[in-house]
PyMOL Python script that loads the backbone (N, CA, C, O; Angstrom):
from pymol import cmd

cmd.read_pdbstr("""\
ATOM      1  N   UNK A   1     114.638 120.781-139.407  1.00  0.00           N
ATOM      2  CA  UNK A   1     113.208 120.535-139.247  1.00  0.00           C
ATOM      3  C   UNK A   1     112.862 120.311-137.771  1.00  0.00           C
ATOM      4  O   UNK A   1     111.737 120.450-137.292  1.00  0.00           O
ATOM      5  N   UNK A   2     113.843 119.988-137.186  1.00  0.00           N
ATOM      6  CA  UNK A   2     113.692 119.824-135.347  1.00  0.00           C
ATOM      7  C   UNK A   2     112.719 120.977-134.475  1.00  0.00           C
ATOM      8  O   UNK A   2     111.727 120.746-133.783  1.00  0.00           O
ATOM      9  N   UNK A   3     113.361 122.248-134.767  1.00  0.00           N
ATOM     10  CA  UNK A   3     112.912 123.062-134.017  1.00  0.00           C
ATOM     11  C   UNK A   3     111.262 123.405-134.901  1.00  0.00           C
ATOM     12  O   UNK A   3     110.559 124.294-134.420  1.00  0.00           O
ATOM     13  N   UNK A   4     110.847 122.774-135.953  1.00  0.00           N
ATOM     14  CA  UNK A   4     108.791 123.027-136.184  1.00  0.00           C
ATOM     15  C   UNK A   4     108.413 121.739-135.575  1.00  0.00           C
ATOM     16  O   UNK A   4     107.257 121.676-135.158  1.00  0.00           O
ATOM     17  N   UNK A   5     109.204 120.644-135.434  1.00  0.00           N
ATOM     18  CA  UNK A   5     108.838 119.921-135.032  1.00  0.00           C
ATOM     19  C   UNK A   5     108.746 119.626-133.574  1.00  0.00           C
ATOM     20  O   UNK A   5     108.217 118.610-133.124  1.00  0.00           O
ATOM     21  N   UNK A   6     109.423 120.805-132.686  1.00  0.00           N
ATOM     22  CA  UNK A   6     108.869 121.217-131.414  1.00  0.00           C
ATOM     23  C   UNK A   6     108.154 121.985-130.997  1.00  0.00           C
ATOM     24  O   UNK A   6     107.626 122.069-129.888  1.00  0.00           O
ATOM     25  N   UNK A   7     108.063 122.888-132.279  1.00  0.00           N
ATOM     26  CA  UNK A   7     106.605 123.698-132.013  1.00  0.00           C
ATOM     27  C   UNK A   7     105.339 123.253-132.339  1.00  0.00           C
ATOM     28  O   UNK A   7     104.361 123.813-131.844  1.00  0.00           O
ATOM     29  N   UNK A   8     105.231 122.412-133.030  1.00  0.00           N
ATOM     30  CA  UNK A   8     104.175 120.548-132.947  1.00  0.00           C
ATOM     31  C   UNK A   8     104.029 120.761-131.289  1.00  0.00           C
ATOM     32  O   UNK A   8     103.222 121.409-130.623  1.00  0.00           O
ATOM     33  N   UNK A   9     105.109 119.971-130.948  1.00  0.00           N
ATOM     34  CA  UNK A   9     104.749 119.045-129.672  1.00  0.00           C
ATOM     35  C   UNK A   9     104.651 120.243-128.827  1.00  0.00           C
ATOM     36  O   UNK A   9     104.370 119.724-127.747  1.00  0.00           O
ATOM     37  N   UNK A  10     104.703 121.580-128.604  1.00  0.00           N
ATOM     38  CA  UNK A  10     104.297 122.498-128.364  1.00  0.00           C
ATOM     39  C   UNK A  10     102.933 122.826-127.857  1.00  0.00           C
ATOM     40  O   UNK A  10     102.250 122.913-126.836  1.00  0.00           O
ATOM     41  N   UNK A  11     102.929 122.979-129.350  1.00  0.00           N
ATOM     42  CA  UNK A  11     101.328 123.154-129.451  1.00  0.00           C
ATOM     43  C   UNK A  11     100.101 121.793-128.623  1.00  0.00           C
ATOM     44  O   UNK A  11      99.008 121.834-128.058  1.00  0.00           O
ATOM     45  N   UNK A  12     101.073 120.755-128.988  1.00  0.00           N
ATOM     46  CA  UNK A  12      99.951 119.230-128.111  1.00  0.00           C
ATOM     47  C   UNK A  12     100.289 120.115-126.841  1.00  0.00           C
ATOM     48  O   UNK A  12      99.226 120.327-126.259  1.00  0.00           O
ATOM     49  N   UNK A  13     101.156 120.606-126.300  1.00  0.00           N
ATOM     50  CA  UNK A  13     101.084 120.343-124.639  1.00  0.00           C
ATOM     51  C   UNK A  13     100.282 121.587-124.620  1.00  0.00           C
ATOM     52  O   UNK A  13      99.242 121.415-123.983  1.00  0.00           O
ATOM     53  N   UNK A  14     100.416 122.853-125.128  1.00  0.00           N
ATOM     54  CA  UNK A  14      99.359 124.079-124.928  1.00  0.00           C
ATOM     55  C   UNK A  14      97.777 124.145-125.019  1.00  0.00           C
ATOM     56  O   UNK A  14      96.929 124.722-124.338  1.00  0.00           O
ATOM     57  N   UNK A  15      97.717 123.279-126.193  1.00  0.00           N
ATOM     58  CA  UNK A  15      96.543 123.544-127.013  1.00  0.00           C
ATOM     59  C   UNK A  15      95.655 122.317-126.483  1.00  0.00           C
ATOM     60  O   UNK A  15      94.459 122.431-126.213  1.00  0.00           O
ATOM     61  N   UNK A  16      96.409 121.099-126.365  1.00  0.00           N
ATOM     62  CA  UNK A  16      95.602 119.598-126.012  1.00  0.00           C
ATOM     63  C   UNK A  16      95.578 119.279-125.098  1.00  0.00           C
ATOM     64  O   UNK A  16      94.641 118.596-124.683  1.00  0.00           O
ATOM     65  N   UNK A  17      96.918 119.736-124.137  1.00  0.00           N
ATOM     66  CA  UNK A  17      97.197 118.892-123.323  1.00  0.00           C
ATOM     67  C   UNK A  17      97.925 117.791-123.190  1.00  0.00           C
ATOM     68  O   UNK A  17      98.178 117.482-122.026  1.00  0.00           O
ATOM     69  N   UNK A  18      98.480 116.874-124.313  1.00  0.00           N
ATOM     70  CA  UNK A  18      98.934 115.755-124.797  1.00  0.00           C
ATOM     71  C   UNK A  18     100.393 116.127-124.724  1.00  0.00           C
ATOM     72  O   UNK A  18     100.784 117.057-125.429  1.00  0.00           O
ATOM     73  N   UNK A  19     101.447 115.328-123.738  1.00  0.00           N
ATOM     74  CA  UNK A  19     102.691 115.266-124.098  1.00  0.00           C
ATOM     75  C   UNK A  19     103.209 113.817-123.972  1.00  0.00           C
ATOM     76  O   UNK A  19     103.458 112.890-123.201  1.00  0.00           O
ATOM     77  N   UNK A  20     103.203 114.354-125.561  1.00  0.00           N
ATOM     78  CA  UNK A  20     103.844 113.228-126.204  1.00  0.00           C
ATOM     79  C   UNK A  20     106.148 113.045-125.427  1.00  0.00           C
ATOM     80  O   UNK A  20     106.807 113.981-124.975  1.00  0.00           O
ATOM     81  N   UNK A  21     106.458 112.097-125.538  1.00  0.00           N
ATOM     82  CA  UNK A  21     107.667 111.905-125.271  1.00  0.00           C
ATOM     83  C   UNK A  21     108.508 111.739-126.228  1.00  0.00           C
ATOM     84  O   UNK A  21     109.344 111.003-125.703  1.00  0.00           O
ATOM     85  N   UNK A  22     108.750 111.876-126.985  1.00  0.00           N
ATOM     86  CA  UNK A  22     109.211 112.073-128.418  1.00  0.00           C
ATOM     87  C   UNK A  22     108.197 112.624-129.467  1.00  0.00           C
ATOM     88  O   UNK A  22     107.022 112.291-129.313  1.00  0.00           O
ATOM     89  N   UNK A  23     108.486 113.343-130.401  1.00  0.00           N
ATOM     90  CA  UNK A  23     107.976 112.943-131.948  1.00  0.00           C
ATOM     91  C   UNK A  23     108.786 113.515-132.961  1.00  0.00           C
ATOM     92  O   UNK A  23     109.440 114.554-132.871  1.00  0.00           O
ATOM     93  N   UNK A  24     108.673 112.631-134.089  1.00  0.00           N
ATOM     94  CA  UNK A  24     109.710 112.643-134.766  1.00  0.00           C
ATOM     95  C   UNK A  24     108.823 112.888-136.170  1.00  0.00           C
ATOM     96  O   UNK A  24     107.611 112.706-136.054  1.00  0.00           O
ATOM     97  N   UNK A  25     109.361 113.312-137.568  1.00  0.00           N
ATOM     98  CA  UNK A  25     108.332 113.252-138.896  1.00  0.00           C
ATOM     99  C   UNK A  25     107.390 112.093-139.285  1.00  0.00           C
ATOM    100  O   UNK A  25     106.270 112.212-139.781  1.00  0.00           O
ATOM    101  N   UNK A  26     108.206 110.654-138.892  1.00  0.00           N
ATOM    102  CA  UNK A  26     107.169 109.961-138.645  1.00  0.00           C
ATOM    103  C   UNK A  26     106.459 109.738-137.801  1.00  0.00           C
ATOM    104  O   UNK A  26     106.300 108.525-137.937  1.00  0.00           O
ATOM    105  N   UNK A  27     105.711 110.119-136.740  1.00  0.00           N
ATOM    106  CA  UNK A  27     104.881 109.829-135.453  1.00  0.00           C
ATOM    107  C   UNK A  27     103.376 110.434-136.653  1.00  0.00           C
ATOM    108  O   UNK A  27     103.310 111.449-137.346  1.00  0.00           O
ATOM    109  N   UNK A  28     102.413 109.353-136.470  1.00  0.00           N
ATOM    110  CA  UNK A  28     101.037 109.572-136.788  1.00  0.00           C
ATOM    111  C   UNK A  28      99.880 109.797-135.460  1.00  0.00           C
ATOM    112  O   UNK A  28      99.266 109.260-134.538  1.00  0.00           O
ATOM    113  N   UNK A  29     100.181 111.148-136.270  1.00  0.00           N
ATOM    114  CA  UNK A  29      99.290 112.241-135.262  1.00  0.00           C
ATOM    115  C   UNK A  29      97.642 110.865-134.578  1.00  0.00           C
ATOM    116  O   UNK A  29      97.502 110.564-133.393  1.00  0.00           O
ATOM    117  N   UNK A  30      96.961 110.479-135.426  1.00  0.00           N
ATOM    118  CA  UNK A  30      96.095 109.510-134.633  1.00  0.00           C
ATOM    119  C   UNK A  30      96.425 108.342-134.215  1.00  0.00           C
ATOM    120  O   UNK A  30      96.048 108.153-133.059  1.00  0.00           O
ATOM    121  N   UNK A  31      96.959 107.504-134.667  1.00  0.00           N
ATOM    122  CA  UNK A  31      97.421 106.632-134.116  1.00  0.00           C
ATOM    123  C   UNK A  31      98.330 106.141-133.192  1.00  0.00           C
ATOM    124  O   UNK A  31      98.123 105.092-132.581  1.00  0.00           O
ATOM    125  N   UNK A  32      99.907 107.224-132.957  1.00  0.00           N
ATOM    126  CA  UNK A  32     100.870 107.404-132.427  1.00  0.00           C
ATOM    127  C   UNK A  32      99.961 108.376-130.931  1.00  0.00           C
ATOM    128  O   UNK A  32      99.844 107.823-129.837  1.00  0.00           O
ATOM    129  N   UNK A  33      99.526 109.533-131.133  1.00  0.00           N
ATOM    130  CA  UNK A  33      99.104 110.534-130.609  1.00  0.00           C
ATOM    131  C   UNK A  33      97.727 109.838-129.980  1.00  0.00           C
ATOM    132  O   UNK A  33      97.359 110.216-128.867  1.00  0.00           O
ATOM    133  N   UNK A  34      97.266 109.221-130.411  1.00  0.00           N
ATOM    134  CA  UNK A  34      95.699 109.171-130.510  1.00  0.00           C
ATOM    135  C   UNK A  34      94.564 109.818-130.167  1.00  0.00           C
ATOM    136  O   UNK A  34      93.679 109.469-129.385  1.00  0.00           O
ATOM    137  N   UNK A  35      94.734 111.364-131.209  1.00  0.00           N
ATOM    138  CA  UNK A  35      94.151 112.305-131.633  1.00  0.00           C
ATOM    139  C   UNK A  35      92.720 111.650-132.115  1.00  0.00           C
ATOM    140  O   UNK A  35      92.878 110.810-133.001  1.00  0.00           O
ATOM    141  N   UNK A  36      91.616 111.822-131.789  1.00  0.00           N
ATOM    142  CA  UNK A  36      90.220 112.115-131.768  1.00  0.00           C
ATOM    143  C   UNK A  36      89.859 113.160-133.467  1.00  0.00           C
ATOM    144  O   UNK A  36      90.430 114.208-133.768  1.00  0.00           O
ATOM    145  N   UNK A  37      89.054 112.624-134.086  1.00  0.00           N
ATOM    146  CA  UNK A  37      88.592 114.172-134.930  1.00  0.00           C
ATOM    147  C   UNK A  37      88.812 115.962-134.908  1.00  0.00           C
ATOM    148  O   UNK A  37      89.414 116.863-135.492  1.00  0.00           O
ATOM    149  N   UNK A  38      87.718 115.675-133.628  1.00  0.00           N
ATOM    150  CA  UNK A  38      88.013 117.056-132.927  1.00  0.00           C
ATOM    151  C   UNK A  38      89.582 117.803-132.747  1.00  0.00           C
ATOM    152  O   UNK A  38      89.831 118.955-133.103  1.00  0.00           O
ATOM    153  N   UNK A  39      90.573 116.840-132.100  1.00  0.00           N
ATOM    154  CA  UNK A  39      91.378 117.223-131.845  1.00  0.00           C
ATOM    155  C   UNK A  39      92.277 117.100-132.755  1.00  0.00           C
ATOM    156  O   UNK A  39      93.134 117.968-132.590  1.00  0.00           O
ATOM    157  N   UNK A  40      92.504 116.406-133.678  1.00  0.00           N
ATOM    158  CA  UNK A  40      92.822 116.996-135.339  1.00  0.00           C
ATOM    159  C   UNK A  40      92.843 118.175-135.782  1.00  0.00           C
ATOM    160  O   UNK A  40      93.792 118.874-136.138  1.00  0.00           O
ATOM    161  N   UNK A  41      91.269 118.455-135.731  1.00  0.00           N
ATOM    162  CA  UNK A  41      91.041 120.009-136.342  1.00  0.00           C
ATOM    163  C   UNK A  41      91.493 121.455-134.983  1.00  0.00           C
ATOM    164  O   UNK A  41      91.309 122.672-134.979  1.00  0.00           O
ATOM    165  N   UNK A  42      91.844 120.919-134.441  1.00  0.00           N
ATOM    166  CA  UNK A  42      91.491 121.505-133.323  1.00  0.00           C
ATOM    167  C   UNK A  42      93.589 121.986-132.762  1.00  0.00           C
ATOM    168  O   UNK A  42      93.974 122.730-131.860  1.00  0.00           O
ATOM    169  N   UNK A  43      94.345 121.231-133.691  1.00  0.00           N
ATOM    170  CA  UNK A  43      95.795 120.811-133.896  1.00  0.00           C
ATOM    171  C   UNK A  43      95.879 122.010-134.986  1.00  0.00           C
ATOM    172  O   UNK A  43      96.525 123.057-134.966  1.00  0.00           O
ATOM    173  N   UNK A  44      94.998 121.475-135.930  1.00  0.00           N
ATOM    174  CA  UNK A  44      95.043 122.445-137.667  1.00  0.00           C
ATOM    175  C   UNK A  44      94.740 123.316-137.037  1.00  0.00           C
ATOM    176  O   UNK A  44      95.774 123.984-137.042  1.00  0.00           O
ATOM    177  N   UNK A  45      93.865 123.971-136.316  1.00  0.00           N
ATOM    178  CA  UNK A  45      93.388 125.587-136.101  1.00  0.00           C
ATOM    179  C   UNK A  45      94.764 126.209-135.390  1.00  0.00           C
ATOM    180  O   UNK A  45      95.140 127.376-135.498  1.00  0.00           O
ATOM    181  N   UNK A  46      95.326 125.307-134.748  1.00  0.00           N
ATOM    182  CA  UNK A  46      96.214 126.201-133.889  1.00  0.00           C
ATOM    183  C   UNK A  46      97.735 126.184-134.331  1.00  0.00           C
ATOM    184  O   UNK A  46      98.659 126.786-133.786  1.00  0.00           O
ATOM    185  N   UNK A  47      97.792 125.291-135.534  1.00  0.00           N
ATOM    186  CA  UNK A  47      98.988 125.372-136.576  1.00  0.00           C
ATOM    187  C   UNK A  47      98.673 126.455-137.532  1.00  0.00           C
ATOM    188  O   UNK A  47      99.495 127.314-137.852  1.00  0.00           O
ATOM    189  N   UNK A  48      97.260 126.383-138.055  1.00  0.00           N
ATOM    190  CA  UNK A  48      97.308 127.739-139.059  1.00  0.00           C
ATOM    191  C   UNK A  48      97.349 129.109-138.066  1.00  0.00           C
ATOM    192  O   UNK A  48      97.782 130.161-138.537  1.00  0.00           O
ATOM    193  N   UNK A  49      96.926 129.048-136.813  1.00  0.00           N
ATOM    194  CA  UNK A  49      97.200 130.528-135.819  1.00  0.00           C
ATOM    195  C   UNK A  49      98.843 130.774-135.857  1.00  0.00           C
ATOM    196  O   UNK A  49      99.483 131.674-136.402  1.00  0.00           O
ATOM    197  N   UNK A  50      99.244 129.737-135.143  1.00  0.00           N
ATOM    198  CA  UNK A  50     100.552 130.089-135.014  1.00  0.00           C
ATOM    199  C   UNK A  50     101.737 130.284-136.425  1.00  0.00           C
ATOM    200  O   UNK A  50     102.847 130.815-136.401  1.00  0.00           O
ATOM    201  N   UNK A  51     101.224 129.828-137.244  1.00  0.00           N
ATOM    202  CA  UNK A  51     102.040 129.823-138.346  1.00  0.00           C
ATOM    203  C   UNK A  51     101.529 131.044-139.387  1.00  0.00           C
ATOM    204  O   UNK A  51     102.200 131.360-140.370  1.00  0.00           O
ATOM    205  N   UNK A  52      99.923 131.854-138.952  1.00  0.00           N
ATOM    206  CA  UNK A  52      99.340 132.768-139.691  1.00  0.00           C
ATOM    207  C   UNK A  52      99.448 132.300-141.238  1.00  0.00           C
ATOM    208  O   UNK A  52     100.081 133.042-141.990  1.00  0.00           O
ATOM    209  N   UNK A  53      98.784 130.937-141.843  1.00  0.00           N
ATOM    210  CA  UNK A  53      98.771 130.243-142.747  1.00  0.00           C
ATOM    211  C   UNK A  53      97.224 129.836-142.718  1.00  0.00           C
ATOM    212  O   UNK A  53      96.556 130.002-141.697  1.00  0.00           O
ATOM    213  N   UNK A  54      96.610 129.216-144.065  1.00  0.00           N
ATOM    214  CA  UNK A  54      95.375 128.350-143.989  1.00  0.00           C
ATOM    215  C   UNK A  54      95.343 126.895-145.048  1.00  0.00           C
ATOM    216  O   UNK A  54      95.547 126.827-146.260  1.00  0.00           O
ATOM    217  N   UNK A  55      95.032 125.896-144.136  1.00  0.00           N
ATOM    218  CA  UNK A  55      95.480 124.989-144.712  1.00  0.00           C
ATOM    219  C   UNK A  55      94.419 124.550-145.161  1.00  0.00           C
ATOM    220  O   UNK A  55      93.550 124.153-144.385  1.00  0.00           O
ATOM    221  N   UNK A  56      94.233 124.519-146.632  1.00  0.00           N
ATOM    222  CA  UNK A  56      93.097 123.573-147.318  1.00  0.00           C
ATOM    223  C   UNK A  56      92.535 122.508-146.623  1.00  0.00           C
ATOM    224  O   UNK A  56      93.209 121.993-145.731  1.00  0.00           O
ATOM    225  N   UNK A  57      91.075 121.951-146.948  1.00  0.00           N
ATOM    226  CA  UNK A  57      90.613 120.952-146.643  1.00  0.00           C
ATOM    227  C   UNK A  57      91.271 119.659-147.360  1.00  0.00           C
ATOM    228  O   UNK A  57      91.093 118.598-146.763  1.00  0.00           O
ATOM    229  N   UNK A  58      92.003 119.614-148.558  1.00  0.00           N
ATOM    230  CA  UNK A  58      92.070 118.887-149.352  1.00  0.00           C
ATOM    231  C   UNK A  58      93.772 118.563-148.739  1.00  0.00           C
ATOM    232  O   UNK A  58      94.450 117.595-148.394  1.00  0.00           O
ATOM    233  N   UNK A  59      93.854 119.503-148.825  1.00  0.00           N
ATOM    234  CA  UNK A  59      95.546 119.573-147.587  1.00  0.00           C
ATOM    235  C   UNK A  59      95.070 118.334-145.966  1.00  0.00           C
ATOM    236  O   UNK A  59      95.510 117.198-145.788  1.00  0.00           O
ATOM    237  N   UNK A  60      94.692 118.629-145.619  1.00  0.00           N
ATOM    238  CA  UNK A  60      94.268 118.640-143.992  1.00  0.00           C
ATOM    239  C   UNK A  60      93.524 117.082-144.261  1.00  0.00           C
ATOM    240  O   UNK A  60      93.540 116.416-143.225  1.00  0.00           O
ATOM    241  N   UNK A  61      92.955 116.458-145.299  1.00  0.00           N
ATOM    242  CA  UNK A  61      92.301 115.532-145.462  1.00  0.00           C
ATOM    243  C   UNK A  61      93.403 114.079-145.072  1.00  0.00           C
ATOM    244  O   UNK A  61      93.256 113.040-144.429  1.00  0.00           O
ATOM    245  N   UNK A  62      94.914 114.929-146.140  1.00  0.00           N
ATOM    246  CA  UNK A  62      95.950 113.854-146.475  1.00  0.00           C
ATOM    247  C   UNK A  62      96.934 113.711-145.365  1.00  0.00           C
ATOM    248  O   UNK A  62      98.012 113.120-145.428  1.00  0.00           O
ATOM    249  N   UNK A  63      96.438 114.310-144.371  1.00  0.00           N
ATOM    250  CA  UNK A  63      98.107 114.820-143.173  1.00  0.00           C
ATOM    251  C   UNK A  63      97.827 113.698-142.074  1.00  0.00           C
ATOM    252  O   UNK A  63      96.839 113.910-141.371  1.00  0.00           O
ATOM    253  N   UNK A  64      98.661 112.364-141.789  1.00  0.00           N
ATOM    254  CA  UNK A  64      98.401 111.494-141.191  1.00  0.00           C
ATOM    255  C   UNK A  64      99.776 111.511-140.243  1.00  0.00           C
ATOM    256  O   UNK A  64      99.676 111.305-139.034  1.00  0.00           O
ATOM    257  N   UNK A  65     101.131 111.784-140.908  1.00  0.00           N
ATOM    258  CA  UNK A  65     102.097 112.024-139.661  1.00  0.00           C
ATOM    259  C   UNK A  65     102.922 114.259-139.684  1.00  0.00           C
ATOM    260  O   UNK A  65     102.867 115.209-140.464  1.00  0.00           O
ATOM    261  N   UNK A  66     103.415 114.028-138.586  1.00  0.00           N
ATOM    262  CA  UNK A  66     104.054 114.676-138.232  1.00  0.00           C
ATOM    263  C   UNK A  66     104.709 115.439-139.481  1.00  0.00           C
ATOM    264  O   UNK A  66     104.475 116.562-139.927  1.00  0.00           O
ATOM    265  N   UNK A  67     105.649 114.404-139.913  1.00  0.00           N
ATOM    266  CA  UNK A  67     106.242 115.102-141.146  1.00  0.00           C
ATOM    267  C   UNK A  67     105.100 115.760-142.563  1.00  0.00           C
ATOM    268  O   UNK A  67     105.320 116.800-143.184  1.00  0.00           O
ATOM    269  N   UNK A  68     103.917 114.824-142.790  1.00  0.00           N
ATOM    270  CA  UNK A  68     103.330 115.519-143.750  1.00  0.00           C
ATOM    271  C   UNK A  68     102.380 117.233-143.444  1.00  0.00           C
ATOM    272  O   UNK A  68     102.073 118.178-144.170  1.00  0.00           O
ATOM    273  N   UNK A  69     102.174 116.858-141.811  1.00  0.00           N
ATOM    274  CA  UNK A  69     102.128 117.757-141.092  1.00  0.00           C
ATOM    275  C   UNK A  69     102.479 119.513-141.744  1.00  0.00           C
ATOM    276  O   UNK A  69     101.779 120.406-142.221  1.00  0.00           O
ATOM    277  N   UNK A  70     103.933 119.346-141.437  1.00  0.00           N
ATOM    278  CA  UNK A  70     104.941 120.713-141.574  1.00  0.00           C
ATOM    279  C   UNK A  70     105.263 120.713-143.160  1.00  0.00           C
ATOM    280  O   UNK A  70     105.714 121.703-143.735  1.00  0.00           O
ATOM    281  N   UNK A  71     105.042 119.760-143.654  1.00  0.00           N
ATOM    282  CA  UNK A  71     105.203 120.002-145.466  1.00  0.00           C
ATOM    283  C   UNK A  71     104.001 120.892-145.643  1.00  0.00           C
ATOM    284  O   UNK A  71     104.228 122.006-146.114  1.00  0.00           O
ATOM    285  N   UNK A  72     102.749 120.578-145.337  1.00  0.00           N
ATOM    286  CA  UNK A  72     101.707 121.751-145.985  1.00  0.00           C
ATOM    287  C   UNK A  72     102.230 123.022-145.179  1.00  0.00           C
ATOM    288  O   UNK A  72     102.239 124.119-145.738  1.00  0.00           O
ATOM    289  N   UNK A  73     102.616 122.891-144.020  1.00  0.00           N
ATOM    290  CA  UNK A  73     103.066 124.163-143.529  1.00  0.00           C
ATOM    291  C   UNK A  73     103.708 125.135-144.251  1.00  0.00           C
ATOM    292  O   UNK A  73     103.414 126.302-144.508  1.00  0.00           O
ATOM    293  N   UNK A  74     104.915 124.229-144.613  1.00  0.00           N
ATOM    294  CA  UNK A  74     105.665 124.679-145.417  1.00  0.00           C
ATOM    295  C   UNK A  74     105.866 125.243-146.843  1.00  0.00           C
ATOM    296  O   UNK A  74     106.714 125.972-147.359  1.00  0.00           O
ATOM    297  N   UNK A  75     104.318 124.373-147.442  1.00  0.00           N
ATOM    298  CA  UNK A  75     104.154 124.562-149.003  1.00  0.00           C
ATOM    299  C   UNK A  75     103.247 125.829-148.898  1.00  0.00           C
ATOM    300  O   UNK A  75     103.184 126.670-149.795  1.00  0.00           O
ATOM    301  N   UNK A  76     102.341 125.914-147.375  1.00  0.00           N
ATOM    302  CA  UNK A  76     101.719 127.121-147.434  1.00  0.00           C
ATOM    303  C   UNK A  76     102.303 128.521-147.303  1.00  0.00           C
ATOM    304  O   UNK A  76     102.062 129.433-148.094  1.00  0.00           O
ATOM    305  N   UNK A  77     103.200 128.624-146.086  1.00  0.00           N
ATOM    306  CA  UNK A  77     104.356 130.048-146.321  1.00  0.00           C
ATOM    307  C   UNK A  77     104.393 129.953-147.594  1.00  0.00           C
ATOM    308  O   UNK A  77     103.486 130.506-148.215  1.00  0.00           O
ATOM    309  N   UNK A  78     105.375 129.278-148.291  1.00  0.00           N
ATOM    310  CA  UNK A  78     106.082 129.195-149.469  1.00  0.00           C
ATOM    311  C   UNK A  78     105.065 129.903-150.696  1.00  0.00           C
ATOM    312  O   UNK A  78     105.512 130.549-151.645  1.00  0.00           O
ATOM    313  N   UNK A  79     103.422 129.590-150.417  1.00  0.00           N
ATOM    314  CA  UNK A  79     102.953 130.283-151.634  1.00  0.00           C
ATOM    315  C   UNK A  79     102.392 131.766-150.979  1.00  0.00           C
ATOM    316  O   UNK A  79     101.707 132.587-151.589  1.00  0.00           O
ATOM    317  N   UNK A  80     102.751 131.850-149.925  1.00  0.00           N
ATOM    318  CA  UNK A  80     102.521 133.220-149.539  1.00  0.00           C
ATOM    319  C   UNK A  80     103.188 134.495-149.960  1.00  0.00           C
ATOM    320  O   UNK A  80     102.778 135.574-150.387  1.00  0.00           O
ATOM    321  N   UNK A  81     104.604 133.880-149.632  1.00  0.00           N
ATOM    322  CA  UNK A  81     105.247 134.815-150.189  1.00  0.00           C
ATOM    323  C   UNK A  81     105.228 135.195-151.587  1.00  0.00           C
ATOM    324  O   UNK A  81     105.577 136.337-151.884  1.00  0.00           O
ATOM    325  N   UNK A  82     104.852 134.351-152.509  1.00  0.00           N
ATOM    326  CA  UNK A  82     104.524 134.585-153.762  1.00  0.00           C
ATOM    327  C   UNK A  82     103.711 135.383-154.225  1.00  0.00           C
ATOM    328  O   UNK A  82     103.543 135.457-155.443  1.00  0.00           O
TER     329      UNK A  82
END
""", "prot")
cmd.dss("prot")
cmd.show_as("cartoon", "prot")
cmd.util.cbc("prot")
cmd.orient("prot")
């Protein structure tokens, strides 16, 4: 899970600007990060680009760390290929 979880902190330094010095499945993207609204959705737009996925609202509502993060990621490929 290391290497999505550097294309996370990736994406903060490309997309936000934000480098973080660690993050791990637990780091909470607002509180740890202290991600803004905007920059929430703004995280989601450029996880569903790079991953060519779309993550529900109902998905995206519940995603508070890192790790729950790459699970919808993950549950989303997963029904793609289906």
């Amino acid at each position: 899970m290391q290497p999505a979880v550097s294309s996370i902190q990736k994406l903060l330094r490309q997309k936000l600007n934000i480098y973080p010095d660690t993050l791990t499945l637990k780091t909470e993207l607002k509180r740890d990060l202290q991600l803004v609204d905007w920059e929430m959705l703004y995280l989601l737009n450029a996880v569903e680009q790079a991953w060519q996925i779309s993550i529900p609202p109902a998905d995206s509502d519940n995603i508070v760390q890192i790790g729950e993060l790459l699970a919808v990621v993950k549950k989303q490929r997963s029904s793609q290929l289906h």
